[in-house]
C-alpha positions as CSV (number, residue, x, y, z in Angstrom):
1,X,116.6,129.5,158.0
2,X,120.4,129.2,157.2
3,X,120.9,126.5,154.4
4,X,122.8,123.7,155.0
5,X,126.2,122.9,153.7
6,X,128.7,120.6,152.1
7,X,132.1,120.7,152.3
8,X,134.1,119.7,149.6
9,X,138.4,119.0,149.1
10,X,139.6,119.3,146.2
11,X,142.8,118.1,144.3
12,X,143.5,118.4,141.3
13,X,146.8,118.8,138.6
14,X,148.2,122.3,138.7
15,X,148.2,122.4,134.9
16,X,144.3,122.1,135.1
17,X,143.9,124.3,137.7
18,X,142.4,127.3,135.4
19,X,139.7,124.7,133.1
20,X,138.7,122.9,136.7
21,X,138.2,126.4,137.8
22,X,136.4,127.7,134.7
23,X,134.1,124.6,134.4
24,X,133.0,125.3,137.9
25,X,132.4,128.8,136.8
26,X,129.9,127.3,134.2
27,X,128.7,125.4,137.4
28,X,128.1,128.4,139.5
29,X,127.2,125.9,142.4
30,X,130.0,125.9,144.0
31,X,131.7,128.7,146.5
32,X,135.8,127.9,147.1
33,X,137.1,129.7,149.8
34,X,139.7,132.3,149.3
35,X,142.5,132.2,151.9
36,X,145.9,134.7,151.9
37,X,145.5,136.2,148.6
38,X,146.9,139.5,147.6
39,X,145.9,141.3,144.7
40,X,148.5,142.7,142.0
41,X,148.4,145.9,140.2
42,X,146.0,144.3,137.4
43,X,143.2,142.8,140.3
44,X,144.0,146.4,142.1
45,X,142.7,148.2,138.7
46,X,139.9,145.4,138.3
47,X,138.8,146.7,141.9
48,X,138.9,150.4,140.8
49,X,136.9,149.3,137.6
50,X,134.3,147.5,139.9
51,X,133.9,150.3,142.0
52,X,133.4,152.7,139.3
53,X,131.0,150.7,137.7
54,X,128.5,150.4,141.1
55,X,128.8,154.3,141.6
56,X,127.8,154.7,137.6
57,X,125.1,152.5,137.8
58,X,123.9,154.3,141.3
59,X,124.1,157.8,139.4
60,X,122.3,156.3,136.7
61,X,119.5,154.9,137.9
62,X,118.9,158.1,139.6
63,X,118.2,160.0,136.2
64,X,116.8,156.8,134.4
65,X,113.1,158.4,134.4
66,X,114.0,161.6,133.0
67,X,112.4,162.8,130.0
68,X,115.5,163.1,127.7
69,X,117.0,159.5,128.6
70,X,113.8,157.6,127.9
71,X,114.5,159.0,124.1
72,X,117.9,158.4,124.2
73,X,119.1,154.9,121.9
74,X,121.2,152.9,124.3
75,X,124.5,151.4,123.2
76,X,125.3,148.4,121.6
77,X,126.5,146.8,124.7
78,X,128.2,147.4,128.6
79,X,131.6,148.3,128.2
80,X,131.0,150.7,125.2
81,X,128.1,152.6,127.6
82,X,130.1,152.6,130.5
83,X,133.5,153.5,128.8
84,X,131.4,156.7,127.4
85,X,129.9,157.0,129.9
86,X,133.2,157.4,132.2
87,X,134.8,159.5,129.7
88,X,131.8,162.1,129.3
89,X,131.0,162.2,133.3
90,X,134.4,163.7,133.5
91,X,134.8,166.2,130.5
92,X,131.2,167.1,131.8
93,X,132.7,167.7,135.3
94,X,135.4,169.6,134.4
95,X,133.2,171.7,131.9
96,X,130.8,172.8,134.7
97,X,133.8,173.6,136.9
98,X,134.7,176.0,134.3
99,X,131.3,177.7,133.6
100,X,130.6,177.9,137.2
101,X,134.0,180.0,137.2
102,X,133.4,181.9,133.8
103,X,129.9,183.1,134.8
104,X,131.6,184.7,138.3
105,X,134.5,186.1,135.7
106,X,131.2,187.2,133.7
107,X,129.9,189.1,136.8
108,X,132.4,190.9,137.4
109,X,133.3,191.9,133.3
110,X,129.7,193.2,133.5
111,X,130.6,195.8,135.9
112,X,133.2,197.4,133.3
113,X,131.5,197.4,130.3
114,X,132.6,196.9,127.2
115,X,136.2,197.4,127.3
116,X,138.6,196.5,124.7
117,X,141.5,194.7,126.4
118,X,143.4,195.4,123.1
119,X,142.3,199.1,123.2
120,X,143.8,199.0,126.7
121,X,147.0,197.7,126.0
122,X,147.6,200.1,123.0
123,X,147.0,202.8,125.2
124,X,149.5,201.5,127.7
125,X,151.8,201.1,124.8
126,X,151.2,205.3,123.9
127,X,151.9,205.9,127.9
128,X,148.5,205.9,128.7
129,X,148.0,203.8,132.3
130,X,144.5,202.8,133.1
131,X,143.9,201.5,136.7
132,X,140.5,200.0,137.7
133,X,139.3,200.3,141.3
134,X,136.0,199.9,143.4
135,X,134.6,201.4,146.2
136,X,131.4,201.9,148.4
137,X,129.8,204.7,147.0
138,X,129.3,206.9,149.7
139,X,133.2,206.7,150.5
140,X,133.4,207.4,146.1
141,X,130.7,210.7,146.1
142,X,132.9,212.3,149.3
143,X,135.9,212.2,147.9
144,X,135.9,212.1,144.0
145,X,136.3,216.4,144.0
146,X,139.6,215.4,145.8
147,X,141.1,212.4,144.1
148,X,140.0,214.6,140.9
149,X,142.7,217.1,141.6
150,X,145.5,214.7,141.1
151,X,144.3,212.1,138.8
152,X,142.2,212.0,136.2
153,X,138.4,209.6,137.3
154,X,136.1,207.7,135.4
155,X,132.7,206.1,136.8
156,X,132.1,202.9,134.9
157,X,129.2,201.4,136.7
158,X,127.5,201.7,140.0
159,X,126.0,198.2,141.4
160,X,125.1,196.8,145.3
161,X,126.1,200.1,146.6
162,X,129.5,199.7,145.2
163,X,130.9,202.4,142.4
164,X,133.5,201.1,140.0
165,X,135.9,203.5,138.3
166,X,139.1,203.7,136.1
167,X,142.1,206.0,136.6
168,X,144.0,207.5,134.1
169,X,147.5,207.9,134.7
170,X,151.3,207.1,133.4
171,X,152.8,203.6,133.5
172,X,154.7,203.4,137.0
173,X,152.8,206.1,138.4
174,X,151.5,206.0,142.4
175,X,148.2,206.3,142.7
176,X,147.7,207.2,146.4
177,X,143.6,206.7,147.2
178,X,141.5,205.5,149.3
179,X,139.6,202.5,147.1
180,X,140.5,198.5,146.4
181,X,142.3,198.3,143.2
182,X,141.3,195.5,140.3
183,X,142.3,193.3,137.8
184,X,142.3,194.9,134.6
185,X,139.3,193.1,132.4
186,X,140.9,190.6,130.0
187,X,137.7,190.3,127.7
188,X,134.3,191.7,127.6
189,X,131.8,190.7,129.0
190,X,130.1,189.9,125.5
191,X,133.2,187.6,124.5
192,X,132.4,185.7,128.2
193,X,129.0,185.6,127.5
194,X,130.2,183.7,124.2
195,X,132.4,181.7,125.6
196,X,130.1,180.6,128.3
197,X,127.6,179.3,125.8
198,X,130.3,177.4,123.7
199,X,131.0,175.4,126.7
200,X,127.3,174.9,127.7
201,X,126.8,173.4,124.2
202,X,129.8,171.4,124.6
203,X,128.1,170.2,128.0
204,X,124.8,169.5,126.4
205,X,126.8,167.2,123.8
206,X,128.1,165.3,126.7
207,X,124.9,165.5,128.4
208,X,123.4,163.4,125.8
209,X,126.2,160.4,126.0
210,X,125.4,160.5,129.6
211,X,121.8,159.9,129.0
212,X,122.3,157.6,126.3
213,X,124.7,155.5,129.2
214,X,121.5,155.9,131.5
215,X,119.5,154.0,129.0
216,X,122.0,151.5,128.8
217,X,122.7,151.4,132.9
218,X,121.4,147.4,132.7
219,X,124.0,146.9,130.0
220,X,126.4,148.7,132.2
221,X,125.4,146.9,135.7
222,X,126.0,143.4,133.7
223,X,129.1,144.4,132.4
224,X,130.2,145.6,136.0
225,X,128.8,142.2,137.2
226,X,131.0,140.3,134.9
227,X,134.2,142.2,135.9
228,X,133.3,140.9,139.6
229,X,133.1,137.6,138.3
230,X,136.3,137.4,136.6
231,X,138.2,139.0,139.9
232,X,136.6,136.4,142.1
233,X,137.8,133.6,139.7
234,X,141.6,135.4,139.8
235,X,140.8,135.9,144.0
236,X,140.3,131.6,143.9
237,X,143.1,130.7,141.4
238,X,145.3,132.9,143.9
239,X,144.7,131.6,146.7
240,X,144.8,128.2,145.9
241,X,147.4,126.0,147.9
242,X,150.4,124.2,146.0
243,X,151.4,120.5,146.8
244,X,153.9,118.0,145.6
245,X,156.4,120.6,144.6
246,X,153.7,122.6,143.1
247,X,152.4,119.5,140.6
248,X,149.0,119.4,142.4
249,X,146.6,122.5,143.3
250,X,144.2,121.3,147.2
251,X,141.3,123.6,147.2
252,X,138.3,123.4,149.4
253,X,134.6,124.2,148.3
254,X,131.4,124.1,149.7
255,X,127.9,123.6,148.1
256,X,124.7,123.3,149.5
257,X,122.6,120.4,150.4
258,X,119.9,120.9,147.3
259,X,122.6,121.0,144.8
260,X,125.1,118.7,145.8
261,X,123.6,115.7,143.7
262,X,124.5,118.0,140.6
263,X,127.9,119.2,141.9
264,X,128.6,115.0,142.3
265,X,127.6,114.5,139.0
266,X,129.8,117.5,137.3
267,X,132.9,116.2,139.0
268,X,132.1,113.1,138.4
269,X,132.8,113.8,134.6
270,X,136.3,115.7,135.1
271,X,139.4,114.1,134.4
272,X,142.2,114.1,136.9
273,X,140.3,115.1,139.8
274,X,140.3,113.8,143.4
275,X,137.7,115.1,146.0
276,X,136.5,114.1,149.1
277,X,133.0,115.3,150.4
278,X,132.4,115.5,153.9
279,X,129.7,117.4,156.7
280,X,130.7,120.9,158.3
281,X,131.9,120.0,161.4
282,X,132.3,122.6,164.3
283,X,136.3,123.4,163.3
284,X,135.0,124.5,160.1
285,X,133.6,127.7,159.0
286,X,131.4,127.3,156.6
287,X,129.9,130.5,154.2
288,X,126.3,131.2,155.3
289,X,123.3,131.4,152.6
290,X,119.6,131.9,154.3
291,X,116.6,130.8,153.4
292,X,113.4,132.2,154.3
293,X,109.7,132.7,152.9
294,X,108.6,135.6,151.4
295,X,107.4,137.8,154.8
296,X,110.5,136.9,156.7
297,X,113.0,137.3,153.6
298,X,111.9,141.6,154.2
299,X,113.5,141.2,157.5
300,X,116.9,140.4,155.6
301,X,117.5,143.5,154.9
302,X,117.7,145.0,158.3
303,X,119.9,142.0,159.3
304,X,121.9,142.2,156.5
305,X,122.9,145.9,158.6
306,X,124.7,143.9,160.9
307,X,126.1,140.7,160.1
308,X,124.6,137.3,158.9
309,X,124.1,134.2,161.4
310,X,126.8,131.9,161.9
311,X,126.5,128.4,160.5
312,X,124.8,126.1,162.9
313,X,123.3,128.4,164.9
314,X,119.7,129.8,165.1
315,X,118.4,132.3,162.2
316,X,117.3,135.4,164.1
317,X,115.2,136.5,160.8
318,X,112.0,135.0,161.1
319,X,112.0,136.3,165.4
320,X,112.8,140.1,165.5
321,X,111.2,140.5,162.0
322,X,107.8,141.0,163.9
323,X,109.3,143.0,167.3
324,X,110.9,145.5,164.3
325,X,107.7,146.1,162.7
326,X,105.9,146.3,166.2
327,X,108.8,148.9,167.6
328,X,108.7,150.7,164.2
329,X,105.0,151.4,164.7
330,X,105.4,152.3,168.4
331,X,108.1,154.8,168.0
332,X,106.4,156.7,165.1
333,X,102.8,156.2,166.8
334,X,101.0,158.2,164.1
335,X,98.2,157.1,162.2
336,X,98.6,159.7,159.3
337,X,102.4,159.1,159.3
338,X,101.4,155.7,159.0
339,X,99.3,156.3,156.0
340,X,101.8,158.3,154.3
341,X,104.4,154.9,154.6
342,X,102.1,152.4,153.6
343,X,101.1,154.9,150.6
344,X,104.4,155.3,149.9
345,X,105.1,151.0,150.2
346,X,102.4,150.4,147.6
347,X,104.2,153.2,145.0
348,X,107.5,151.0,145.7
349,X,105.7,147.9,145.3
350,X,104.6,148.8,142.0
351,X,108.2,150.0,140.9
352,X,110.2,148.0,142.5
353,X,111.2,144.3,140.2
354,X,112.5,141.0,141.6
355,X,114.8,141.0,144.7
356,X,113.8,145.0,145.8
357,X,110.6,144.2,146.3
358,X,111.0,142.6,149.7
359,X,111.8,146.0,150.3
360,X,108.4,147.8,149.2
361,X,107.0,144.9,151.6
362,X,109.0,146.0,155.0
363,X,107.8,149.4,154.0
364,X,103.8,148.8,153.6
365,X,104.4,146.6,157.0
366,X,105.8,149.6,159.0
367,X,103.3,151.6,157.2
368,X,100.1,149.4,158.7
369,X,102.0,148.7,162.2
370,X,102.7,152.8,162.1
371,X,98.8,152.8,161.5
372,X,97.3,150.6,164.1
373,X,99.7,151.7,166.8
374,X,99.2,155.3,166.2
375,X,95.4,154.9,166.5
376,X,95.7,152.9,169.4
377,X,98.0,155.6,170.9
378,X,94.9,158.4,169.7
379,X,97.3,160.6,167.1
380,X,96.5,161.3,163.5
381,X,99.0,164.2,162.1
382,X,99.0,165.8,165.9
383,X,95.6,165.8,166.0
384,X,94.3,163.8,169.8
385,X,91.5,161.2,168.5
386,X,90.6,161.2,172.7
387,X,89.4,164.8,172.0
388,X,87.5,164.2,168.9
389,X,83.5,163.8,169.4
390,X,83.1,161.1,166.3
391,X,86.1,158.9,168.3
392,X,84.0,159.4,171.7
393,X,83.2,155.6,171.9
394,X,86.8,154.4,171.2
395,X,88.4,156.5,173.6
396,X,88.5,153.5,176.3
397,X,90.8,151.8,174.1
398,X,93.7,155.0,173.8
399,X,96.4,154.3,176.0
400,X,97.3,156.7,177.9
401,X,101.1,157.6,178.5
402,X,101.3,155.6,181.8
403,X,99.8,152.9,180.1
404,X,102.3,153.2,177.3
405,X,105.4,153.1,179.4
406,X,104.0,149.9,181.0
407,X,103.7,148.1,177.7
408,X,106.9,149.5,176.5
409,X,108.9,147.8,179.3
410,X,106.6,144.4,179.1
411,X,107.2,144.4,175.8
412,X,110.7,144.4,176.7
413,X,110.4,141.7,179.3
414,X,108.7,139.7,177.1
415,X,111.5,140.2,174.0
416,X,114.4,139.6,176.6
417,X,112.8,136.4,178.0
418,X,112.0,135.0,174.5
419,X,115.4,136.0,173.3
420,X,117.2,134.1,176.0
421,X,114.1,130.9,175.0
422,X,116.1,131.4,171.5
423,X,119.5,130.9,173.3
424,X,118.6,127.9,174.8
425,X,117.6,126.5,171.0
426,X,120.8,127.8,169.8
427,X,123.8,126.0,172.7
428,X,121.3,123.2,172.1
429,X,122.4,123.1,168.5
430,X,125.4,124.2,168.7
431,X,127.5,121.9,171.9
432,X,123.9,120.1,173.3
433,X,121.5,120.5,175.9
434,X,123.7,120.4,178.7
435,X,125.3,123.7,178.2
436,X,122.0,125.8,178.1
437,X,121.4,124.8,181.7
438,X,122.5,127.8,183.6
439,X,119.9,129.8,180.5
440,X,117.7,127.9,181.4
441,X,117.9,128.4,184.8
442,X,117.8,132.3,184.5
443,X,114.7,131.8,182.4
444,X,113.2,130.1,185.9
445,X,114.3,132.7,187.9
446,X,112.7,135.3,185.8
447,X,109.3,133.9,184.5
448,X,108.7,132.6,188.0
449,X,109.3,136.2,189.7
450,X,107.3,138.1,187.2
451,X,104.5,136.0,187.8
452,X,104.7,135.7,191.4
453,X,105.5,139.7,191.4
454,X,101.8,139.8,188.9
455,X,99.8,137.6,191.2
456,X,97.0,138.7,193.0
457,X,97.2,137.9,196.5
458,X,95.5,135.1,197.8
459,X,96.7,133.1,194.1
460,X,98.9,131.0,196.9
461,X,102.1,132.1,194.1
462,X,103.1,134.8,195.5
463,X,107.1,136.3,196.2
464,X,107.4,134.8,199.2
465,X,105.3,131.5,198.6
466,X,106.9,127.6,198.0
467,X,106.3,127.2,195.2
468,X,108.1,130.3,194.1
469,X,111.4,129.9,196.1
470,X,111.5,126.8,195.1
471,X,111.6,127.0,191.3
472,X,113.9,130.4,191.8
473,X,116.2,127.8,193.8
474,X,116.1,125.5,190.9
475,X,117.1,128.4,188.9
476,X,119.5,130.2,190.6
477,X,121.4,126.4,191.5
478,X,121.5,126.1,188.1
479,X,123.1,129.6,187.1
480,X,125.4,129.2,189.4
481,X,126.6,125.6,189.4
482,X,125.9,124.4,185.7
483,X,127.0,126.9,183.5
484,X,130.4,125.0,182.5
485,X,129.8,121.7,182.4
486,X,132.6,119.8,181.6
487,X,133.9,121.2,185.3
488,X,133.2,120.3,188.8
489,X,129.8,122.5,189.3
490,X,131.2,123.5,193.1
491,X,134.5,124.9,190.7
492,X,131.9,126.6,189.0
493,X,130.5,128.8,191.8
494,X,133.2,131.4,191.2
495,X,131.9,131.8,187.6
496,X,128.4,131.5,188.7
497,X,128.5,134.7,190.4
498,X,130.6,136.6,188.9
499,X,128.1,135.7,185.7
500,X,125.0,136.6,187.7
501,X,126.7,140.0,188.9
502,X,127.1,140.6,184.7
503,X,123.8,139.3,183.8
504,X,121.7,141.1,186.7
505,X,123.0,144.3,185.6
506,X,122.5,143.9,181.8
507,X,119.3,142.5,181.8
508,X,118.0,145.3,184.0
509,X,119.7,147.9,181.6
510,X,118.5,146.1,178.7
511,X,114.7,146.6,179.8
512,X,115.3,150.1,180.8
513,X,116.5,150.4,176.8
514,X,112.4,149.6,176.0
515,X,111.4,153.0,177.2
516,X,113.0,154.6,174.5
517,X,109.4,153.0,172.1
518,X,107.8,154.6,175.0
519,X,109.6,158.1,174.8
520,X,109.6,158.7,170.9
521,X,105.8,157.8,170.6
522,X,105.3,160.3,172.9
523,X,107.7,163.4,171.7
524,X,106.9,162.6,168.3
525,X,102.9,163.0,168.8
526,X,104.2,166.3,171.0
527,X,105.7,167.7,168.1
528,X,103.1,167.0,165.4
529,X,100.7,168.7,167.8
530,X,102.7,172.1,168.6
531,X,102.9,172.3,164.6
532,X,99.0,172.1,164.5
533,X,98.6,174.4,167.3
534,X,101.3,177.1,165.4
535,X,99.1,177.0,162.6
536,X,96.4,178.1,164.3
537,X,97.9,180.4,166.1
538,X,100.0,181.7,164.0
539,X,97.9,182.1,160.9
540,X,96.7,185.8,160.3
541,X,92.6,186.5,160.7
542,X,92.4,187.4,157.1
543,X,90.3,184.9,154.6
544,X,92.2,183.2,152.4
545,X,95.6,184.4,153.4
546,X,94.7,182.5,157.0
547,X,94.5,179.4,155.6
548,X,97.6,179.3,152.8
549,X,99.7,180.3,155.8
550,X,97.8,177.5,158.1
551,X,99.0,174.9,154.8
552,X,102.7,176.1,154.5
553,X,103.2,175.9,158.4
554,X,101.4,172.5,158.5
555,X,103.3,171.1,155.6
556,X,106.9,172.0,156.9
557,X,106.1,171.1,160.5
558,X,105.0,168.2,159.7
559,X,107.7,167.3,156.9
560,X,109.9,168.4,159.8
561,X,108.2,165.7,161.9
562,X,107.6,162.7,160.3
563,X,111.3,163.2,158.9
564,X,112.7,163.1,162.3
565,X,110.5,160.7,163.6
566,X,111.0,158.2,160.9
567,X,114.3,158.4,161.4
568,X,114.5,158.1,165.2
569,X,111.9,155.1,164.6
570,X,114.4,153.2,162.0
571,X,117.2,153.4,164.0
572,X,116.0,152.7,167.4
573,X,114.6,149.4,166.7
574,X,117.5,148.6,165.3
575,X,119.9,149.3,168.5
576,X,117.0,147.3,169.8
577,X,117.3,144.6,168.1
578,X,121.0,144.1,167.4
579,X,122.3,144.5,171.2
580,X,119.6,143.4,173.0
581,X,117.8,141.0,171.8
582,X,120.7,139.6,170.0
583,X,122.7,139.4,172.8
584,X,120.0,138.0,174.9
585,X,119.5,135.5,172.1
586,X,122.9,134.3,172.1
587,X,123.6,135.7,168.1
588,X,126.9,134.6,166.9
589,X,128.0,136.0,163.8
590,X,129.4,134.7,160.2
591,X,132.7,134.9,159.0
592,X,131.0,135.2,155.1
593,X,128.3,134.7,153.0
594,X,127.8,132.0,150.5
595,X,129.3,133.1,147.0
596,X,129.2,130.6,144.9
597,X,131.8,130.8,141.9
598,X,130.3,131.6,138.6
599,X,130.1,133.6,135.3
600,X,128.5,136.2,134.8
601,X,128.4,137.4,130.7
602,X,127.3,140.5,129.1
603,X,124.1,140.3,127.3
């Protein structure tokens, strides 16, 4: 349910511009719409801050459960964690950079020993060159009694097939061989070794601000929440339009319905201040907040993927919430990968606190639809229940795949008709009853037509019976002549068809977009029985040995699976939902959501 609004005008003196907007801050009732406003190089580092602050408190809350940050003693409060926090991330960044790097510079000191770079250089400094080169050592064995008679060799180290040798010569001198010359070691590899566990301390140092910041990530999220509510209160004074040669500030507000009694009676105790409080009316665009109970507000999240509703129309939430859930289950069609999700929902329903719990819900619901449709559809992890002796007195009830492909495009009749029912609600609301006429009238064409077309003969309703032609006359007179209705309806006709040739062709294209519930139910079950039959198939006839192979090809075919399939049956429903039963339904989108201007302080 979207929540109705009230629009409220503002003026007040330009001098009190900042208290009246800090004193709705203390309100936090009250959303003022931000028009025009460009941020300066202070709100442009306020943004950076923000953002920094969401991807700290993501990183986070990803390590909150680890051993060492549940004993770590959080900070005093959110800007101290997060400031140490930022400042350790990156020294710890740049520190595993450069052991990453040493520990490569360690492998390849390892291959020379212990030399003494200093030893090296006095040499040099006595005329005494040494050169350090590599080769395959096949290539080295054939032609070391060679390179021996005009330089003096020395094998270091032999490693992957690869010899690696120093030779002596003069400064300046050629050294004509066949091998890859190398940098001359500038440390040993012991010094490396060293220096590699210095900076792994100085890591672990770090390491420990980090987790002390992860035990403070709540402190950090408020603080990060606070910064957002000081940049929407700049965003608002910004954007606020001048009058009376810049003597008076005009804003305009909205609140909702519940609270406006206590919005009245805050202004009503401010100095200085003229408002006027009015209804939305259909040139407005008014910030949208839903409202729904607690099994439709888990269906917010997969519209908040696309856009909320527009004020005054029809919430969508509470009527694909159950098609999702239902398309979900089909698509999957596994009873075991069913179990797994709702397993899996009750874990996040116990972890999950306050506003993430609606999402442990939508995942135990796709969990028991996965469950019921998959039984219904006779697959349990691949295995066939119609092949199963115990199941021999439910297999009447498996569908088989014709059977499936007929429900999946009734279900998609069914969502397309009901979608366009939903239109009709929504041009009702939205400009009256008048201009849902020519819906209507496709509704009659279509409901009459299916059941004619389902009729058994002899019913006296069939195709080509009265009674049909004439309620698809009804219907198609009103497509065709009613769908504007301010104009003539025989101006309309040109519009009528030229909508009917548009409509024909989408709705038929929308319901062939159902057999996609029809097609992944089926190639996922495929899949997850191929895996069973590898196992079996693949597994050697030797006790014991039979069966851990059987359990690693099982477990990775069917981790492959249910990953894939999950997937595909997440984001199909989705396309479902948002283009055609949206479109069907007549969805118009919001501009915002309701953001209501207030503080929010660090605890």
């Amino acid at each position: 349910m979207i929540v109705r609004m009230k629009k409220y005008d503002f003026v007040v003196l330009a001098a009190q511009k900042n208290d009246f907007l800090n004193r709705l801050q203390d309100l936090g009732l009250v959303d003022i719409n931000v028009r025009k406003w460009e941020p300066d190089e202070k709100q442009r580092e306020l943004l950076i801050s923000i953002e920094r602050h969401r991807t700290a408190v993501t990183r986070l809350k990803e390590m909150k459960d680890d051993e060492g940050v549940k004993t770590a003693v959080p900070y005093c409060n959110g800007e101290e964690a997060y400031r140490a926090y930022l400042a350790a991330y990156t020294q710890e960044d740049i520190l595993t950079a450069r052991i990453a790097q040493d520990r490569k510079d360690a492998e390849y000191l390892e291959k020379w020993g212990e030399f003494s770079p200093e030893k090296v250089e006095e040499l040099e400094r006595q005329g005494i060159k040494l050169r350090f080169f590599h080769a395959y050592t096949k290539e080295f064995d054939n032609q070391r009694s060679g390179w021996e008679e005009d330089y003096t060799v020395y094998p270091v180290s032999r490693s992957e097939g690869i010899t690696y040798f120093v030779v002596v010569a003069a400064p300046g001198d050629e050294i004509l061989i066949n091998a890859q010359e190398d940098r001359a070691p500038d440390m040993t590899y012991s010094d490396k070794i060293a220096a590699i566990d210095r900076l792994e301390a100085e890591r672990d140092s770090l390491m420990k601000e980090i987790e002390r910041a992860a035990a403070s990530v709540d402190l950090i999220e408020q603080h990060g929440l606070a910064e957002e509510s000081l940049l929407h209160l700049e965003q608002v004074s910004g954007s606020a339009s001048e009058a009376a040669d810049g003597t008076l500030v005009i804003m305009e507000g909205w609140a909702t319905a519940a609270t406006e009694a206590k919005v009245d009676a805050a202004l009503a105790d401010y100095p200085d201040l003229f408002y006027l409080k009015s209804d939305p009316t259909p040139q407005d665009e008014p910030p949208v907040l839903l409202k729904n109970n607690r099994f439709n507000r888990m269906f917010e999240i997969i519209g908040s993927f696309y856009s909320l509703p527009k004020y005054g129309t029809l919430d969508l939430t509470p009527f694909f919430g159950p098609f999702y859930v239902l398309f979900f289950g089909l698509c999957l069609a596994d009873a075991g990968y069913g179990l797994i999700i709702f397993t899996a929902g009750l874990v996040m329903l116990k972890k999950l606190k306050g506003s993430q719990q609606p999402l442990a819900r939508l995942v135990i619901s796709l969990g028991l639809s996965t469950m019921v449709c998959g039984t219904f559809l006779g697959s349990f992890f691949g295995i066939q229940l119609g092949e199963v002796e115990a199941f021999g007195n439910f297999r009447k009830y498996i569908l088989s795949p014709d059977n499936m492909f007929l429900l999946a495009l009734g279900i998609g009749i069914f969502q397309i008709i009901f979608g366009m029912c939903l239109k009709v609600v929504n041009l009702t609301m939205q400009y009256g009853f008048r201009y849902s006429l020519s819906t209507i009238g496709w509704i009659l064409v279509l409901v009459s037509s299916l059941v004619a077309g389902l009729s058994p003969e002899g019913s006296g309703f069939g195709l080509f019976s009265t009674a049909h032609l004439v309620i698809a006359g009804i219907g198609v007179f009103m497509m065709l002549f009613l769908n504007t209705p301010k104009k003539n309806p025989f101006i309309n006709l040109g519009t009528g068809l030229w909508n009917l040739y548009n409509d024909l062709t989408g709705i038929v294209g929308d319901t062939l977009s159902y057999v996609r519930l029809f097609a992944l139910g089926l190639s996922g079950g495929i899949l997850a029985l191929v895996f069973n039959q590898l196992a079996i198939g693949l597994s050697p006839d030797i006790p014991v040995v039979r069966q851990i192979v059987m359990v690693i090809i099982l477990v990775l075919g069917h981790g492959i699976t249910i990953f894939m399939s999950t997937l595909s049956a997440f984001v199909h429903p989705i396309r479902l939902t948002f283009v055609e039963f949206y479109k069907n339904a007549g969805f118009e989108t919001a501009q915002r959501e309701f953001r209501p201007l207030k503080r929010t302080n660090e605890n």
